[in-house]
Each structure stands twice: as C-alpha cells, then as structure tokens.
N, C-alpha and C positions, 0 to 999 in steps of 0.2 A: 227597170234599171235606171238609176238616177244621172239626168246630164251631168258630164266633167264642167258643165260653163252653168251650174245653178248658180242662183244664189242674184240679188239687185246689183248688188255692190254698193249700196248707197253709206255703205260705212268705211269704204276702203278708200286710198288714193287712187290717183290714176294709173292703169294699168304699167306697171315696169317693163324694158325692153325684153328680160328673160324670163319665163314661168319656170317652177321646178318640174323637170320632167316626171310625168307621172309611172306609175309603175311597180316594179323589183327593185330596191338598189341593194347591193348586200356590203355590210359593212366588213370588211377586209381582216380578217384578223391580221397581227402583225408576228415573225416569227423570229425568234432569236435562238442563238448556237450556244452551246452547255459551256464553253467559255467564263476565266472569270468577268470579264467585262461585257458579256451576253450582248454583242455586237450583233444588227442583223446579219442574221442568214440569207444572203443574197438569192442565193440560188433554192432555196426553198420558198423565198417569198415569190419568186417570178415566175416559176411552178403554178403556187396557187392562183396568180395572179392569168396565167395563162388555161389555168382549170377554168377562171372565172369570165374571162372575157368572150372565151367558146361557148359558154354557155346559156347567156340568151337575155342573161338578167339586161335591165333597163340603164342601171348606175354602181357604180363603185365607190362606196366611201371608206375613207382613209382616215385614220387615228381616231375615231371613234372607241369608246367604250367597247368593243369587243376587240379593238385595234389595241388597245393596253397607252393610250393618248397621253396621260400624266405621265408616261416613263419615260417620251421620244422629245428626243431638241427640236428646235426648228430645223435644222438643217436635216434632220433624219424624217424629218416630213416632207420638205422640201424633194429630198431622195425618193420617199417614197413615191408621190406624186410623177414625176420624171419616169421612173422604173414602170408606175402603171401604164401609163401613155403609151413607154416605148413598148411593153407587150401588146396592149390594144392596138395598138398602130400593125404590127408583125401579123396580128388575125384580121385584119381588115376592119377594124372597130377604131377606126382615128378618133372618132367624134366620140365616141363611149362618154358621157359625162360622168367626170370625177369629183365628187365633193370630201372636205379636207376639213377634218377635225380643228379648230383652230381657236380651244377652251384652253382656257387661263386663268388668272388670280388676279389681274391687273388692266382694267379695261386701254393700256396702253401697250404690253405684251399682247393683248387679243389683237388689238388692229395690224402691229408688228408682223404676228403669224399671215394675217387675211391678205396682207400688201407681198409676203414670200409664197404665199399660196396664188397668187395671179402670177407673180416672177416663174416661179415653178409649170404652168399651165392647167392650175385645176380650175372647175367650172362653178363652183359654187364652196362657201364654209359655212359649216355646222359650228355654231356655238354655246354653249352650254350654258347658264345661270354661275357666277362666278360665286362661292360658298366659304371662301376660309372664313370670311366676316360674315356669316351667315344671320348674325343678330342684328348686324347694323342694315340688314338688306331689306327695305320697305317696298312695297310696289312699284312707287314711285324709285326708288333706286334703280330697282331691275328693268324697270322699262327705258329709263334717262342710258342706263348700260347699252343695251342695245337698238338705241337710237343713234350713239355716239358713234359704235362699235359700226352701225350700220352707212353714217354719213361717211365714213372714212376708210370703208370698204372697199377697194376695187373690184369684189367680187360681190352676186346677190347672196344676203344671208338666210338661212334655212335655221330656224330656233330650234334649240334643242331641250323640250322639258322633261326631264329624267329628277325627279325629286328623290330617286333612290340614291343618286350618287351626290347630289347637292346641297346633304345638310335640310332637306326636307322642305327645298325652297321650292313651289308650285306656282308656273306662268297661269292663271283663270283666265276664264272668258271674258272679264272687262279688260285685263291686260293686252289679252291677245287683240281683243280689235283696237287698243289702242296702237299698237306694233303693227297691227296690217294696213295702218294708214301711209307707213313710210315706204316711202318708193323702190327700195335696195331689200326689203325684207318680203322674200317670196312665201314662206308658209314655217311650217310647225312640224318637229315631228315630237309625236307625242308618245314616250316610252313610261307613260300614266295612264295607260288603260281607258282615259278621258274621251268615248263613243262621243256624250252629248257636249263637248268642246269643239266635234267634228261636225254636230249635228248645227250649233248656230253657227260655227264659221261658216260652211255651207249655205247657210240661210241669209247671211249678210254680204260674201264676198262668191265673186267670179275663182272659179280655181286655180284659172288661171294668172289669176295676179296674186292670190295669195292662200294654197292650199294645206289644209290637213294632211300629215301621212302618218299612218303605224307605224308605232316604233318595235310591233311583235307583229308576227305571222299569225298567230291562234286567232284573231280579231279584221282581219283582210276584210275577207265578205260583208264582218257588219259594219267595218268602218266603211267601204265603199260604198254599202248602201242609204247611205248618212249625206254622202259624197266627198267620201276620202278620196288621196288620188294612189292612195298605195301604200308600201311598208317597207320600213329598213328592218331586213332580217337578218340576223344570224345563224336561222337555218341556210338561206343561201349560202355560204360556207359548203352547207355538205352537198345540200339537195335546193341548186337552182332551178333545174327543168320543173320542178313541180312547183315551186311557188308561181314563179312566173306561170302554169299552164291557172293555177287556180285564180291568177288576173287576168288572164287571155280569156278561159269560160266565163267569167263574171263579166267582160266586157264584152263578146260576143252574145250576151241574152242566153246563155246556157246557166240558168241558176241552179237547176238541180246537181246539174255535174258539180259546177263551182263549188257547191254547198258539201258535196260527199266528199272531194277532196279535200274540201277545209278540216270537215274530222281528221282525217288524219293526220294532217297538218299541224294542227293544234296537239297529236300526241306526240310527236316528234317537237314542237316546240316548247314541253314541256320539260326534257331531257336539259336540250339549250340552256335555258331558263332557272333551274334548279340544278344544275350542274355549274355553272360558273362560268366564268373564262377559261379557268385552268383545266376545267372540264370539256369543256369546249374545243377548245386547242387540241388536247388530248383525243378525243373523239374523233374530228376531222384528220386528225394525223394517220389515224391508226385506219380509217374507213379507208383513204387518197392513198394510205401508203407512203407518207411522209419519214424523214427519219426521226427516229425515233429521240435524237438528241436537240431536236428543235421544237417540242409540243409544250415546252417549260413556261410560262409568263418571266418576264422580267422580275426580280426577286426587287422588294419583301413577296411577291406576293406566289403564297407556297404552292408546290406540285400536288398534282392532281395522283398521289400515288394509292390510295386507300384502293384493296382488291372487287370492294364491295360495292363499293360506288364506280368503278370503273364497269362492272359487270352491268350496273344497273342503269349505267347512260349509253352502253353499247346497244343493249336493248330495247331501250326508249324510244333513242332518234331511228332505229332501224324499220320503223313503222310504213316510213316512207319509202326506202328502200327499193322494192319493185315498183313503185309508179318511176321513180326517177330512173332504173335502167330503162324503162320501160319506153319512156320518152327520149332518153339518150339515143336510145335504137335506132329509133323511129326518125333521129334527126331531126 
C-alpha cells in the first residue's frame, strides 16, 4: 500500500496551509421542480443533502458536472453551499468539507464565484479549463488561467480536468507540475482516466501539498495504488457506504477485499457513466424515492424518459445494491 505523503517534492512549492482532504467526496447532484422556471427544489435537495452527510462520505462537492454547474447563478451556488453546511451541521458534520463548482468563461467571473464561495462557507473550488475559446487556449493560456484564478482565490483550488466537457482541452503532466508549484493550488481531479498523471504526480509531489484524485469510482484502487488520494464519484449519490468501504479496505491493507469490491463498483459505475446526468438523476430518484417531479435536469438538457434505457440503468447501478444495505445495517 503506497504512502499518502510519497513522492520528494522537489518539484512543488512549499507545502500550503490546507491539503485536499483525501478520500469519498460525492459530487452533489443538484434538483429542480417541473416548474416553468425549474427553480430548485429546496426540500428535495436538503433530503439528499442529508442522505449524504449520514453517510460517511469524506466531501461534498457542489455544482459540479453531475450538479448541472453551467445552469446555476452565483447566488444559487452561493444557496447551495449555505443549505449543505446547514444540514451537515443538523447531523453533527460541522466540519464536512464542501468544495463548490466555480467553472466559467471568463477568468474574472471564475475568481468572482471563488471570492462568493468563501462569503458562502465552502472549503475549497473545483475549477474547470474555461473552453468557449477553445482554439485560442495554448498551455501556456491554461496555465496563466489558473495561476491567476488561483492568486485571487480566497479559497485552495482543486483543478478540474474533464476534456469531455472542455472542447477537448487536456491539463498533461508538464502542465500539472507546472500548477503544483503554486501555493493556493492543492491537486487535480482527473475525470481522464489519466492513472500515469497520478503516477508522476505522486513521484514528484507530497500528497499532501498537491494531490491526484478520481474523477470515477471504476479506477479508486488503481488510482490509489499509484497514490491517488481518492475520487469524486457520482456513484456516491446512490451508494456512499460502499465506495467509501472500498477506500477504508484499501487503506487499511485489506487489498483483496478492496479489489472484490472495486468489481463491482466499477459495474455500477458504468450505469453512472453511460447513462448521463438525466440518467442519473432519474436513477437516484427513483432508488431514494425522490419525487418524481424533480429527477428532470435543467432544460435544454432532455429527460431521461426512453423505457429502455430506464430499465437498463435501473439494472446496472443495482449491482451494488446489497453491499450498500449491507453496510447501511451494520452502521
């Protein structure tokens, strides 16, 4: 099992006050009412919000890509944030670290959000590669972006490389250690699949000043073994007890367990994954028993009504199913 503190650091800055907490974090989906103005749903969102803070995970992220981020204002971030506290607070989870979507188009609306997301109380923002001008974005762009993004920060930033949703713009490994040199920039999550990303960040930097995390569940185990420090899931949504147990086996030196639960993990995060958001949404609705007038995404972006595909993500993610009562039981 690989140290969480590998790696010289002789490529990084000086260690920053906060490291990203390692771990579960589960990015939040966000819920809105069949309304025409698809205003949240307060009381479905603080529901899940309170599914999620019983449940064990490590972090909570907010307006993320499974959060539906591009559709919410600042102030309905800002709400979000606030709403999660107050329920972690209610279960005894004061401290719950919350990190806060705070992707944009204008590296002066980014810092905007990161400056209402300290006002608000969250503990860290996830920032995204800015893509409308995807042609004019050279490395050197993307990096000067989140140097700037990051001086003017009140909060430590957590990168977010997701080339799926970015116009196909990919932070690499000369980038990344460039960015781990800055003092406000704690680590990477990577929803690129990018094991050997994890593999020399590890090899260059302390985790704790600037760590790798998953940005999928199917990859936990090998990212860790690399020395990731974890993964933002969208399985957590349904089934937190189990991701979190298959980072607690992995870090208690139980590999084979860790490794058996990871199977199954991985077939449940394939439902996730190829089912959508609106699949997603839909899915967790119907498993939690949500209503049924809030599993809709924020429109353009269409419902999740096809019989066929509904049959076949119910099935998918239920893989997990009894491990997760299983551990729910068990407390």
């Amino acid at each position: 099992m690989p140290s969480r503190q590998n790696g010289t650091g002789a490529h990084c800055s000086e260690p920053s006050n906060t490291s990203y907490p390692p771990g579960i974090h589960v990015p939040s989906l966000t819920f809105f009412g069949d309304d025409q103005r698809q205003e949240i749903d307060w009381t479905t969102q603080e529901k899940h919000f309170s599914f999620l803070a019983k449940s064990g995970v490590h972090g909570i992220v907010l307006a993320g890509t499974n959060g539906e981020a591009i559709t919410l204002t600042r102030s309905e971030k800002a709400e979000l944030v606030r709403s999660a506290r107050k329920v972690a607070t209610h279960h005894g989870k004061s401290t719950l670290p919350i990190t806060l979507g705070t992707s944009g188009t204008s590296t002066r609306d980014v810092i905007d959000d990161c400056i209402v997301a300290g006002e608000a109380g969250a503990d860290f923002v996830l920032v995204l590669v800015p893509s409308f001008f995807h042609f004019a974005m050279s490395k050197d762009a993307i990096c000067c972006f989140f140097e700037e993004v990051a001086a003017a920060s009140p909060l430590p930033v957590l990168i977010y490389n997701f080339p799926g949703v970015a116009a196909g713009l990919n932070i690499d490994s000369t980038m990344l250690d460039r960015l781990a040199k800055h003092e406000n920039i704690v680590g990477v999550k990577l929803t690129c699949g990018g094991i050997a990303k994890v593999t020399r960040l590890s090899a260059a930097c302390p985790t704790t000043q600037f760590c790798a995390i998953a940005g999928q569940s199917d990859w936990l185990v090998p990212a860790l073994s690399v020395g990731g420090t974890g993964c933002i899931t969208g399985v957590a949504n349904l089934y937190p007890r189990a991701c979190v147990k298959v980072y607690d086996l992995y870090m208690a030196g139980d590999l084979a367990a860790a490794q058996k639960l990871q199977y199954t993990l991985a077939v449940s995060e394939l439902g996730f994954g190829d089912g959508g958001i609106n699949g997603t949404k839909w899915v967790v609705g119907e498993l939690l028993g949500y209503s049924e007038k809030s599993r809709a995404c924020r429109r353009p972006y269409p419902k999740f009504e096809d019989r066929g595909k509904r049959q076949w993500i119910h099935e998918q993610v239920r893989a997990l199913e009894a491990d997760e009562a299983k551990l729910q039981k068990a407390g």
